[in-house]
Each structure stands twice: as structure tokens, then as C-alpha cells.
C-alpha positions as CSV (number, residue, x, y, z in Angstrom):
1,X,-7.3,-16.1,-15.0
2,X,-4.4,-14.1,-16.3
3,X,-3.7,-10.9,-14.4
4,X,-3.8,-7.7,-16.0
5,X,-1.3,-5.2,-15.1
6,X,-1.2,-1.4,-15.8
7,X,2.0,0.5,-15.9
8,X,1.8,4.4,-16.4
9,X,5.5,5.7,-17.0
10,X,6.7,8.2,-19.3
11,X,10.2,7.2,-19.8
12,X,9.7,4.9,-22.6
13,X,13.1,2.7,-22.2
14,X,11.7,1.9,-18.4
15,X,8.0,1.4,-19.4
16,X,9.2,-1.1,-22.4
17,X,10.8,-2.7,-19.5
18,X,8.6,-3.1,-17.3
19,X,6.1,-4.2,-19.9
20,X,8.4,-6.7,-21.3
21,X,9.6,-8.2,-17.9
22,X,5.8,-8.1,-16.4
23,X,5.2,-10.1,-19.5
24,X,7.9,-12.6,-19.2
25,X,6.1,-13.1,-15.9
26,X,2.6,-14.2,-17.3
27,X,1.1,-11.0,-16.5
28,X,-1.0,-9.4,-19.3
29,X,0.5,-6.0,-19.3
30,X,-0.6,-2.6,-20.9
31,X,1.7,0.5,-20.5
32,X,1.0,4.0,-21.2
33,X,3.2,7.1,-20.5
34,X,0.5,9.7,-19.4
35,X,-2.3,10.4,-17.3
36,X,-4.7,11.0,-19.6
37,X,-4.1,7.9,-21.4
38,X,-4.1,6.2,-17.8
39,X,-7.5,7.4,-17.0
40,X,-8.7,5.9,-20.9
41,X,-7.5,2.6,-20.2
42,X,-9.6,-0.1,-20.2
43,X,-10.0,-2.0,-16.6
44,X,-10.5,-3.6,-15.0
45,X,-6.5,-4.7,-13.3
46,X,-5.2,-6.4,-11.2
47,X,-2.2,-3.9,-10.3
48,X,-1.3,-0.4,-11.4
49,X,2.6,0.1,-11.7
50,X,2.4,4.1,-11.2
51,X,5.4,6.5,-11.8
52,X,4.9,9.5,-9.8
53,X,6.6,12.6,-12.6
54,X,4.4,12.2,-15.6
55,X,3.9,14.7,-18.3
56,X,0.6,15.7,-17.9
57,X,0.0,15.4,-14.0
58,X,1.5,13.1,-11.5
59,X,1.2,10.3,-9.7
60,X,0.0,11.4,-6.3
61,X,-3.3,13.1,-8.2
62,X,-3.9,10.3,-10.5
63,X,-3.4,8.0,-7.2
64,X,-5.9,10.3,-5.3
65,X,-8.3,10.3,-8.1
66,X,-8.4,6.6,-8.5
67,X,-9.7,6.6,-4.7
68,X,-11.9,9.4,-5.0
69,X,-13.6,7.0,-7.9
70,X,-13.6,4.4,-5.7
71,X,-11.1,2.0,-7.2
72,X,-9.7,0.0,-4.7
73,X,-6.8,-1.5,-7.2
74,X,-3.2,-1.8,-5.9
75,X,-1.2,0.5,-6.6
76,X,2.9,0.2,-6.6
77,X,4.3,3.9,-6.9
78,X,7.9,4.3,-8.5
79,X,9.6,7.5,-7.4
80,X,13.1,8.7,-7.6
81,X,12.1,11.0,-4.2
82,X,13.1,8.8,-1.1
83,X,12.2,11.7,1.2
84,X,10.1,10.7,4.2
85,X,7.2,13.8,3.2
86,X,7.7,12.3,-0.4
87,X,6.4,8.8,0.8
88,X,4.1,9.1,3.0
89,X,2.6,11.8,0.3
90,X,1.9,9.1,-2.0
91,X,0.2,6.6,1.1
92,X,-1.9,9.5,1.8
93,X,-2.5,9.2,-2.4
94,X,-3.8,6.0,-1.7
95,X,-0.8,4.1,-3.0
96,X,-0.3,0.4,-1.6
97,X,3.3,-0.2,-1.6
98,X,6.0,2.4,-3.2
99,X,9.5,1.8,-4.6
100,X,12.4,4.2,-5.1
101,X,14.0,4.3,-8.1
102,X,16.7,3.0,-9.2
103,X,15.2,-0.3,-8.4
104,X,16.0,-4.5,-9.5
105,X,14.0,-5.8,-11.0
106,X,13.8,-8.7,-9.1
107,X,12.5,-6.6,-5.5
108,X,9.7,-5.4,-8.0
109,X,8.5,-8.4,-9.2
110,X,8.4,-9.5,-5.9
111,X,6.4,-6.4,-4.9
112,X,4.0,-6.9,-8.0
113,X,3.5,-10.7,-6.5
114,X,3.3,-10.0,-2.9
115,X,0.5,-7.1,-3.5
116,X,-1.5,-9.5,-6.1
117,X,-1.3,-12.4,-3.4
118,X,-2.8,-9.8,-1.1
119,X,-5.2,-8.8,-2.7
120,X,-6.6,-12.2,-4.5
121,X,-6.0,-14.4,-1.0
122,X,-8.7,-15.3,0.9
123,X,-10.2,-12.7,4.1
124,X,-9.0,-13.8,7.2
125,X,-11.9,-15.7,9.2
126,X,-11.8,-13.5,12.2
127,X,-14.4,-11.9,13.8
128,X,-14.8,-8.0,14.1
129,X,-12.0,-6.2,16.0
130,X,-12.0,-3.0,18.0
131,X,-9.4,-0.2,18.3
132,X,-10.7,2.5,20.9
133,X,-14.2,3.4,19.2
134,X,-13.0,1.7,15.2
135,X,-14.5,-1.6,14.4
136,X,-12.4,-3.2,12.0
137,X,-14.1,-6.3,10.3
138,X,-11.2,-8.6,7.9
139,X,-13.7,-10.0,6.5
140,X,-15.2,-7.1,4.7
141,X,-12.2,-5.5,4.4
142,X,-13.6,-2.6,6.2
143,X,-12.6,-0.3,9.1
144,X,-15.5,2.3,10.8
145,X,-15.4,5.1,13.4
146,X,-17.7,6.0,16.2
147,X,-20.7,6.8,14.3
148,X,-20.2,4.2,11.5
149,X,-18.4,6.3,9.3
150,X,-15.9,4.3,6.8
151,X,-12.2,4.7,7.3
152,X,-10.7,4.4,3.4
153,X,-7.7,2.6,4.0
154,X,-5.5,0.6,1.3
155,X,-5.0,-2.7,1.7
156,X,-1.0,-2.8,2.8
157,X,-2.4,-0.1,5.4
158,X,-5.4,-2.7,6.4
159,X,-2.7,-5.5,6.8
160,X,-0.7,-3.9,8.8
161,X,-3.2,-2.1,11.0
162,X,-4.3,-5.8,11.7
163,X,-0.9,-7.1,12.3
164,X,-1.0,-4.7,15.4
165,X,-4.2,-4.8,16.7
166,X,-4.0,-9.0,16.8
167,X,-0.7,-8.2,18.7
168,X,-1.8,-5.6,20.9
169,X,0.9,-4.8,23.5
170,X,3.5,-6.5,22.5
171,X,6.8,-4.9,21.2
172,X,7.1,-6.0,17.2
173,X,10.8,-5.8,15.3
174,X,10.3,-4.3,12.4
175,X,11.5,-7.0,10.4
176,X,8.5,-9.1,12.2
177,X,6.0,-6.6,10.8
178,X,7.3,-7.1,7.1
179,X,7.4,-10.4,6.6
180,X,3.7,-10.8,7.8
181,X,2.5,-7.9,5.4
182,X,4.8,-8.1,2.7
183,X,6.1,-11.7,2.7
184,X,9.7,-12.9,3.1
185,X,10.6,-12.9,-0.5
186,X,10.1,-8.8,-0.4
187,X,12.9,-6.7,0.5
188,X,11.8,-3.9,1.8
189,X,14.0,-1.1,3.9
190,X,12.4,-1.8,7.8
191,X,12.2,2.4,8.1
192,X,8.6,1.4,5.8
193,X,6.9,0.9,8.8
194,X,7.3,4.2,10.2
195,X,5.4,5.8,6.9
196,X,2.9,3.3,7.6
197,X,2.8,4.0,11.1
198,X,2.4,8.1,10.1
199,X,-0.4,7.0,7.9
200,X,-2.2,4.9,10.3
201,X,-2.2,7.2,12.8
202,X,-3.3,10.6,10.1
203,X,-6.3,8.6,8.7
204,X,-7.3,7.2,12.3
205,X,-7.0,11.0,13.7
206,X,-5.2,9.9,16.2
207,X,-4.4,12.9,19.3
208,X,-3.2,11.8,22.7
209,X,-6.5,11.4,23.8
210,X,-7.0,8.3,21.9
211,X,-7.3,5.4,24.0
212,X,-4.0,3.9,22.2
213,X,-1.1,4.5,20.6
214,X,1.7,3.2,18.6
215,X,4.8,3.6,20.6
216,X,8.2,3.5,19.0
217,X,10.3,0.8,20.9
218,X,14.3,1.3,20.7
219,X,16.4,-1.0,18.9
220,X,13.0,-3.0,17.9
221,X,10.4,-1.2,16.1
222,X,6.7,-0.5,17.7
223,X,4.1,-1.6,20.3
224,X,0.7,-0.8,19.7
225,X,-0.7,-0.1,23.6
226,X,-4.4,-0.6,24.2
227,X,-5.9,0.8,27.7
């Protein structure tokens, strides 16, 4: 079945663009320039291509509001802010992936393909993990606290949480982390991690008491130490 893509941007050169390229792809593509017109679209997609400054509102809300509802679709964030606070804004949005404009074309196709792999492959057969007191179960997609509450995390967040807790304790390059979350083809600037990291650790509640911790290793990238 043909994917269905949905790109909100209000610069109309760019969203005829992205509409016509996304096309060119296979992808059946419908682009509005607004929230409002967003939110009337008729789902469901695969992917949501998401500008962050748009004429009635922004991405971050829209984002937020999308997860509030619910909706678990991917969604790529464009921004012309490469600000660290800017970033990890829209992860805390719910956003999946994010790229900074200007961008090629060809490292956002590959970021429309990597996050539609991801989300269409096949749940890991693996049995329930545990992080301190979370249970994180691949196959359901699903990560609970203590008393059973859910953790909403998106799904590049879920992939990479998983990446480190199957290699608890040992020191990951960057690089390492990107290929097996992102894929090879992706180029993506290694300094993502760390907003992912910052995410992780916001939506975990994570305080020094935690019986873990991501620790920042020199020159490579980060260990994820279990007691």
C-alpha cells in the first residue's frame, strides 16, 4: 500500500517541493500551509513533514497536540532554529526526527524512508526489559514506571532508549548509536544524540538517585551504567 505523507509548510515554493519530490518518490502526498488546515486533513498517514513557523500556530503546539490526541504518527520537524533549546523543544513536542533548514533534499528523503522503515518493520522479538523500576516491552512498543504508569515516548526516542539498554555498560560512539536508529544511508550531525539523551533522561525523570545514568564518555559518545 502506498504511503501517505502529510506536509504542513507555509512557504508555498518549499511545500510545492516537497510535495512534488515526495511524489516523485511513490509517496501519496498532501500539503497544506496552515494548522488549521493540518488538523482538517484527512488521515490516516504514514509521516507528517512539519514546519515549525506557520501562520496560524506552530509546529511545537500542533506537534504537542497530535500526542495529546493520541496519534502516534512520525513526525519529521523542519526548522530554520538549530539552537540546542530549539531541538530538544520540538522532541519534548513529540517530534520523531527534526531537520534544520536549509536542508538537500536527498538527507530528507532519506529521513522520510528511514522513519517509515521504522515505523512499518517488524517489533523486535525480545522479551521485556528493565531500566531501574521501567519495564520496557519492544514488542508493544511500550515503556512503564513503578506503578504501571505509561511513559509516552516517540518511536526514534524508543529506538534509541533500546539501543542502550541492550548495551548496558558499554561506551557507544556516537556514530554507532546512529546507524542502528537511523540507518546508514541518514546523515545526521552525531551532537543528535545528546538532544536525545536530554529527552530520555526529562521524560524518564531521571535525578541522581536513579539507579542509572547516561554518562557522557570523551572523544566517544555515551555509556548507559546500570547498578
Amino acid at each position: 500500500m502506498t504511503a501517505r505523507v502529510l506536509v504542513v509548510e507555509d512557504d508555498e515554493n518549499l511545500r510545492v517541493a516537497l510535495r512534488d519530490n515526495l511524489e516523485d518518490e511513490g509517496f501519496v502526498v498532501e500539503a497544506v500551509a496552515t494548522v488549521a488546515a493540518a488538523l482538517a486533513a484527512r488521515g490516516p498517514f504514514a509521516l507528517v513533514v512539519l514546519d515549525v513557523m506557520l501562520p496560524d500556530g506552530d509546529g511545537y503546539g500542533l506537534c504537542a497536540r497530535l500526542r495529546a490526541a493520541g496519534d502516534r504518527t512520525p513526525v519529521l520537524m523542519l526548522t530554520a532554529r538549530s539552537l540546542e533549546d530549539d531541538v530538544v523543544r520540538g522532541l519534548d513536542a513529540g517530534a520523531d526526527d527534526y531537520l534544520v533548514k536549509p536542508f538537500r533534499l536527498r538527507e530528507l528523503l532519506a529521513r522520510v524512508r528511514a522513519l517509515l522503515r521504522r515505523g512499518a518493520g517488524a517489533p523486535a522479538a525480545a522479551k521485556t526489559l528493565r531500566l531501574g523500576d521501567f519495564r520496557i516491552d519492544p514488542d508493544a512498543r511500550r515503556v512503564t514506571d513503578a506503578v504501571g504508569r505509561e511513559v509516552v515516548l516517540t518511536r526514534t526516542e524508543l529506538e534509541v532508549l533500546l539501543f542502550f539498554v541492550r548495551h548496558a555498560n558499554v561506551a557507544l560512539e556516537r556514530d554507532r548509536i546512529l546507524d542502528a536508529v537511523w540507518g546508514a544511508e541518514v546523515m545526521v550531525d552525531p551532537r543528535t544524540i545528546d538532544n536525545f539523551v536530554l529527552a530520555l533522561k526529562k521524560k524518564l525523570g531521571w535525578t541522581e538517585a536513579a539507579p542509572f545514568r547516561f554518562r557522557a564518555v570523551r572523544g566517544v559518545g555515551y555509556r548507559l551504567e546500570v547498578d
